[in-house]
C-alpha positions in Angstrom: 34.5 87.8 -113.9 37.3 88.5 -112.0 36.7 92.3 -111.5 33.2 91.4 -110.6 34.9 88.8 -107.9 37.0 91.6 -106.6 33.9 94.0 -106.1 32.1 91.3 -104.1 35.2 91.0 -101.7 35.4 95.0 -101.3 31.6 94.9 -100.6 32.1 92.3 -98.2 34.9 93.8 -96.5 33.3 97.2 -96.0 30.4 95.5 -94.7 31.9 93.2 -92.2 34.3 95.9 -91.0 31.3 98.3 -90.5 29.7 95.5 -88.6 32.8 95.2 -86.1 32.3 99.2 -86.1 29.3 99.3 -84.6 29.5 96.2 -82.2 32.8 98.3 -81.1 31.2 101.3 -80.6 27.9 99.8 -79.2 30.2 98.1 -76.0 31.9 101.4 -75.6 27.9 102.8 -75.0 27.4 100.1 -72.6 30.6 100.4 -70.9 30.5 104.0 -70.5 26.1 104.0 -69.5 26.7 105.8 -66.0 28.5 109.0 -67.9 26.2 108.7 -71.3 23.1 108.7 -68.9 23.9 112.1 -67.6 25.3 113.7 -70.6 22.6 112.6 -72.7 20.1 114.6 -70.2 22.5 117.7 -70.0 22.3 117.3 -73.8 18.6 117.1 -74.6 17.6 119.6 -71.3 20.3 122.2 -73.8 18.3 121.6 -76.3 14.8 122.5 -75.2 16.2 125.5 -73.2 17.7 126.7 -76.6 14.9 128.6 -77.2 14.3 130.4 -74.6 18.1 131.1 -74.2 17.7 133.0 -77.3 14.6 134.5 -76.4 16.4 136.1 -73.5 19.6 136.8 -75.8 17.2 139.0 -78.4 15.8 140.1 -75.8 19.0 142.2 -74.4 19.1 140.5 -71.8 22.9 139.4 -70.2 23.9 136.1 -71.2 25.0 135.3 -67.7 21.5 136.6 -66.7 19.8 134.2 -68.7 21.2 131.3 -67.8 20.8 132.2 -64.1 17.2 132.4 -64.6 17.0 129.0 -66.8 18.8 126.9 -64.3 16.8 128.8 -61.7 13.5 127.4 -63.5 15.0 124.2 -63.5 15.7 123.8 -60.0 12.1 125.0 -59.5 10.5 122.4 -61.6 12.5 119.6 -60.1 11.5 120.7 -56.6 8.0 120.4 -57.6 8.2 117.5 -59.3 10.0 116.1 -55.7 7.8 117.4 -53.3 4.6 116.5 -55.4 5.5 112.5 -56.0 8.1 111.9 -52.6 5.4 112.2 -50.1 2.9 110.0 -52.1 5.5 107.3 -52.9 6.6 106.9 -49.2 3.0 106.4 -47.9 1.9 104.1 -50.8 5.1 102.2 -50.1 4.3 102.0 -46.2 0.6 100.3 -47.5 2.5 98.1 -49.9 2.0 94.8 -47.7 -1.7 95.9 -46.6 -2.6 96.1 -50.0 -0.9 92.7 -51.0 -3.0 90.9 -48.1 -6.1 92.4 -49.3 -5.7 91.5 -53.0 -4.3 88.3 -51.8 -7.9 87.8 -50.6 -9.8 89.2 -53.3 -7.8 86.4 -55.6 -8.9 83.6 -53.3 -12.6 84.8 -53.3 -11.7 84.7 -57.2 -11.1 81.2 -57.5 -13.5 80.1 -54.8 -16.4 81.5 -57.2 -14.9 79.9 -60.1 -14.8 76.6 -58.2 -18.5 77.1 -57.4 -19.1 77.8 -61.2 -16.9 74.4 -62.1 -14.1 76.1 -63.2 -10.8 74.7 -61.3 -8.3 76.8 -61.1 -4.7 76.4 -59.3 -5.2 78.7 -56.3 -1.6 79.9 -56.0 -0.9 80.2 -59.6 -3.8 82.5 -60.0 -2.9 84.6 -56.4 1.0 85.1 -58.2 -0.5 86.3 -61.6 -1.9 88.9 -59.4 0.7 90.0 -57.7 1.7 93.5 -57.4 5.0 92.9 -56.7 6.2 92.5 -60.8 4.8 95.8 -61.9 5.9 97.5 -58.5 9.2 96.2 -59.0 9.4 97.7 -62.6 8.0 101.4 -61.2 11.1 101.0 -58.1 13.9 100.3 -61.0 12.3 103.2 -63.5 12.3 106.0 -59.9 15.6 104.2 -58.4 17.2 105.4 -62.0 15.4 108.5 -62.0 17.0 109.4 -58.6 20.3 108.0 -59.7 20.6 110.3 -62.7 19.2 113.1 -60.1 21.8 112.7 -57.5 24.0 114.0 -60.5 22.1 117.0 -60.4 25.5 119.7 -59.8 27.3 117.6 -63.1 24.1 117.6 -65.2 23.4 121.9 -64.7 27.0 122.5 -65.2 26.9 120.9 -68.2 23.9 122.5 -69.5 25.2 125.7 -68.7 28.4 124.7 -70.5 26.6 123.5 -73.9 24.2 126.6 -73.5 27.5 129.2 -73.5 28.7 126.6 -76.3 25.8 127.0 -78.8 25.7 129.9 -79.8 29.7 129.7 -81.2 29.1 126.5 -83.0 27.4 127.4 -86.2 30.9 129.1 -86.5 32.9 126.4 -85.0 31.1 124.0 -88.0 31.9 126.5 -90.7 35.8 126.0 -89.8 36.0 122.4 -89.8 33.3 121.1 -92.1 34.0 120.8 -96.0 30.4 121.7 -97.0 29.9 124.2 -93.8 25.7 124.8 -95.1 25.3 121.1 -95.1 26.8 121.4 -91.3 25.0 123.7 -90.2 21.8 122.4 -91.9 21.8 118.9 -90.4 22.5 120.6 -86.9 19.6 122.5 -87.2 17.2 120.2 -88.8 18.0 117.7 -85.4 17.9 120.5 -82.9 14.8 121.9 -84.5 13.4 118.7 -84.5 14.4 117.1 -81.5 12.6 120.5 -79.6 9.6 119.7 -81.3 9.0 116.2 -80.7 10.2 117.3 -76.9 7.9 120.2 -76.6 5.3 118.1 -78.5 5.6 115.0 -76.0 5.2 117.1 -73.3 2.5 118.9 -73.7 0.9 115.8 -74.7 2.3 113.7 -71.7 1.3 116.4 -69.4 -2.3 116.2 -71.0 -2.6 112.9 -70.6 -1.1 112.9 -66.3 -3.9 115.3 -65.8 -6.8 113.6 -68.0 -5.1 110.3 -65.6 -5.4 112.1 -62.3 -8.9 113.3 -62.2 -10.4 110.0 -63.6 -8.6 108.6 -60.3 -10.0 111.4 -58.7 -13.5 110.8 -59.4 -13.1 107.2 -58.7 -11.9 107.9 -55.4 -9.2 105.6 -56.3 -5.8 106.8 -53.7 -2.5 108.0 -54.7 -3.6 109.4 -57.8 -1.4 112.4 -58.3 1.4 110.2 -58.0 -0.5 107.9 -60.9 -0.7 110.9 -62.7 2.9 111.9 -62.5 3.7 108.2 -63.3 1.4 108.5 -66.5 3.2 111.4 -67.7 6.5 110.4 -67.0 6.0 106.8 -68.7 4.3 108.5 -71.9 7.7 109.5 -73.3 8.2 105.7 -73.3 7.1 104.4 -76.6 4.3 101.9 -77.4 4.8 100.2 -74.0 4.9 103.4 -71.5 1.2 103.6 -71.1 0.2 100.9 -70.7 3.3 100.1 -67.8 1.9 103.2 -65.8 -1.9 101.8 -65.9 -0.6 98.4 -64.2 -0.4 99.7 -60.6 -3.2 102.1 -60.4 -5.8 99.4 -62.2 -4.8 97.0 -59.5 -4.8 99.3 -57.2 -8.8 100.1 -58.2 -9.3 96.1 -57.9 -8.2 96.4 -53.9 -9.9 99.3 -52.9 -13.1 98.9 -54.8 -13.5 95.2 -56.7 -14.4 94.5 -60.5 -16.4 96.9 -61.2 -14.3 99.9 -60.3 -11.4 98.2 -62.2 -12.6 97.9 -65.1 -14.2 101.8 -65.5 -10.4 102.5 -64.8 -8.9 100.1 -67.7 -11.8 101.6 -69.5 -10.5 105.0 -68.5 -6.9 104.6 -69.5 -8.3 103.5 -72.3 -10.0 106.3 -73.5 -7.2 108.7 -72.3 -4.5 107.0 -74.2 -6.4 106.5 -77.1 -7.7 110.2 -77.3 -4.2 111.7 -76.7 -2.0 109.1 -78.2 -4.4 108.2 -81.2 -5.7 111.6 -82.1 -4.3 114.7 -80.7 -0.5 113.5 -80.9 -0.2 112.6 -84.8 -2.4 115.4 -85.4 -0.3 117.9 -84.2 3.0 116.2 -85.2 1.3 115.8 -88.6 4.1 113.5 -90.3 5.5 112.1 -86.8 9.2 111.5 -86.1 9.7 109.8 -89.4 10.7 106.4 -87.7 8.3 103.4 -88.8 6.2 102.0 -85.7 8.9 98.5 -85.8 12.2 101.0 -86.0 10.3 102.9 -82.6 9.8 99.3 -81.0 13.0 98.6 -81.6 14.9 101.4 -80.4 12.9 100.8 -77.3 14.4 98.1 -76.4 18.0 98.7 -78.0 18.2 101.9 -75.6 17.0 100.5 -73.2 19.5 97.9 -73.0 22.4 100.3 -73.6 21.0 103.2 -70.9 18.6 101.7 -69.1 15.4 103.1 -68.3 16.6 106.7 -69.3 17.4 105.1 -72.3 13.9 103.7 -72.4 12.9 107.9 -72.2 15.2 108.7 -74.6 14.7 106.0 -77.0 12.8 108.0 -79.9 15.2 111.4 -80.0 18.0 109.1 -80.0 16.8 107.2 -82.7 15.7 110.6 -84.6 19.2 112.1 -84.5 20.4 108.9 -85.6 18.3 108.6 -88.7 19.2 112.2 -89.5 23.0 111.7 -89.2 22.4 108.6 -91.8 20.7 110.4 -94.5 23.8 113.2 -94.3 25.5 110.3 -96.2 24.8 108.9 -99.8 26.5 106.3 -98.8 24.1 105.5 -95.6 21.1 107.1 -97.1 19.8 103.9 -97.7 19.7 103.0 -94.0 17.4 106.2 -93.2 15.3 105.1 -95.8 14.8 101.9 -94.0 14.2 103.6 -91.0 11.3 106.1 -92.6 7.9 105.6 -92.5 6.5 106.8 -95.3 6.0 105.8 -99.5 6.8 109.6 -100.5 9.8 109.6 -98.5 10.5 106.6 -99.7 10.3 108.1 -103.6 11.8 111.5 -102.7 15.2 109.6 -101.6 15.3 107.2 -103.9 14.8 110.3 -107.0 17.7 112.4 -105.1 
């Protein structure tokens, strides 16, 4: 009885202490957000460049050469990326308070008909809920931290150049230090591998779904709808919620310019786009998905999202990916991967390891 007595205490022990662990190490992340933020980028933009770092490397080409022409492609895609959303975001926020007057009115007309129908409705309550002020507000945080992270620009490159010099040294720098060096080298390549496929999966999905975004806008005449398409892409990394964030503004924006009718073809549009690329395409071509469960992804959501912000928010199913990856290294945290899993065979396959 006693021995038994003991164990429980040791259990305990190791439990609460590993507890105090990771609320320790989780205020650190908080505390330290504004230098995470940028490494974390520097970190994953290594990773997808890995390939073609490599590519260049077999290739014969210098080492120095290829990293020229990398960061040089990455300066070119964030000068597009500026110069396609900057001038679009400055004239939509010039119309901001044009188009608050005018669905302002469209409300009022609203509940006038409603009155005329007998249904009483609180005038100003109703005008608020349709504000465009919440989901604007949202959009400014999600661009101000954007342009935040960007102002870092010279830090972030030098550290990708720094981790791209780094990587090709560090299946050797492993072998040195790590007890079981094939294990190592193993887990680093299962989460680089992948980390660049869900990245180059997302992506090409993402980017799918900011064009399918852009010309439904486009054949509804409905403004601004590159930068809605940029917005739809750049939201789709967000899980679960990301979509449906980056439909908000251009759906109410539909409402203004055109009424009802026009609104709801572009709900029903969104719709259709998210449901084809999101529903269909994506799991198809990811086949068995990250491996996270649908609550773990939700979750992470908002737990990065908390500790990063809304790059964090971006970020949130890689992070959670590496994480899961680093727990079933363990036997002795196995069981926390399993947790996170999705699927009954995985499940079984663990459990008969």
């Amino acid at each position: 009885m006693s021995i038994d007595k003991s164990s429980f205490q040791k259990t305990g022990s190791i439990f609460l202490r590993n507890i105090a662990a990771f609320i320790i190490v989780v205020a650190g992340m908080k505390a330290a957000s504004s230098l995470l933020v940028p490494f974390l980028l520097a970190l994953f933009i290594s990773i997808v460049c890995f390939s073609p770092f490599f590519w260049f490397q077999r290739k014969r080409i210098p080492k120095g050469v290829a990293l020229i022409i990398i960061i040089f492609g990455i300066l070119i895609l964030g000068f597009l990326f500026g110069a396609l959303i900057g001038t679009s975001i400055n004239q939509f926020i010039n119309n901001l308070p044009t188009y608050e007057i005018i669905l302002e009115e469209k409300t009022r007309e609203l509940v006038q008909w409603l009155s005329e129908m007998g249904v009483k409705i609180p005038s100003e309550q109703l005008v608020n809920s349709f504000s465009l002020k919440e989901p604007l507000s949202l959009m400014a945080t999600l661009l101000s931290s954007l342009t935040s992270v960007l102002s870092n620009t010279i830090l972030i490159l030098m550290m990708v150049v720094f981790m791209l010099l780094e990587a090709a040294d560090l299946p050797g720098k492993l072998r040195e230090i790590s007890k079981n060096p094939e294990q190592s080298i193993g887990n680093f390549l299962k989460i680089n591998n992948n980390i660049k496929r869900y990245m180059a999966i997302k992506t090409l999905v993402s980017l799918a779904t900011g064009i399918g975004v852009m010309i439904l806008l486009l054949i509804l005449k409905i403004d601004y709808a590159l930068l809605w398409g940029m917005l739809a892409f750049i939201l789709n990394f967000i899980p679960n919620i990301g979509s449906v964030i980056a439909a908000i503004p251009a759906i109410l924006l539909s409402l203004i310019q055109f009424g009802p009718g026009v609104a709801v073809l572009t709900t029903l549009g969104y719709l259709l786009i998210n449901f084809i690329f999101g529903n269909v395409v994506e799991p198809k071509i990811t086949g068995k998905g990250l491996g996270l469960s649908t609550l773990i992804v939700f979750l992470s959501l908002i737990f990065w999202g908390w500790i990063l912000g809304p790059v964090g928010m971006l970020l949130s199913a890689p992070l959670t990916m590496v994480v899961k990856i680093a727990l079933d290294s363990s036997d002795e945290s196995r069981w926390i991967a399993i947790l996170l899993g999705t699927s009954k065979q995985e499940v079984l396959s663990k459990l008969e390891n």
